[in-house]
N, C-alpha and C positions, 0 to 999 in steps of 0.2 A: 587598156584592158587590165583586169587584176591581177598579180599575180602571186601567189606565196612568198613569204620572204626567206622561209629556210625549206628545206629539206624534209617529207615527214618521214619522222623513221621508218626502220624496217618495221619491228616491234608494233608501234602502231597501228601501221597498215595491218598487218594481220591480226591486232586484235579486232579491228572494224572488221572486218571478211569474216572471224571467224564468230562473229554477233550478229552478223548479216546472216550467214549459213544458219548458225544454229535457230534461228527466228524462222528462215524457211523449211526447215525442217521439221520444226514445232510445227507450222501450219498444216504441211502437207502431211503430218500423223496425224494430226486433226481433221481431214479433209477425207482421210483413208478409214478411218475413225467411224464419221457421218455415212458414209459412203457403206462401210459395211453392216450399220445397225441397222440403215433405211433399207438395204437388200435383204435384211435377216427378219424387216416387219417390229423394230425393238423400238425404235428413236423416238425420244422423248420432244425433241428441238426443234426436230423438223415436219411439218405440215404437209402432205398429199393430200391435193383434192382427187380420190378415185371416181368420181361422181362419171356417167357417160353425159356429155353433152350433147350428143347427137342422134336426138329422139325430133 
């Protein structure tokens, strides 16, 4: 089995965690973003078919 040969730093680790977080938080302001343009009838990106299908 593999195993690292040293140590990763502290340093390190958290700059990964904190480029991991901030990526997820980018998306999810973008998701909150989508989310309220398409409730407000604004969004340009995203596509509703309103159509009734059940005629």
């Amino acid at each position: 089995m593999a195993v690292p040969k040293k140590r990763t730093s502290r340093t390190k680790t958290k700059q990964r965690k904190a480029q991991w977080l901030r990526k997820a938080d980018l998306m999810s302001k973008k998701a909150w973003s989508l989310g309220c343009s398409i409730a407000k009838g604004n969004s340009n990106s995203f596509v509703l078919d309103n159509s009734d299908k059940s005629n």
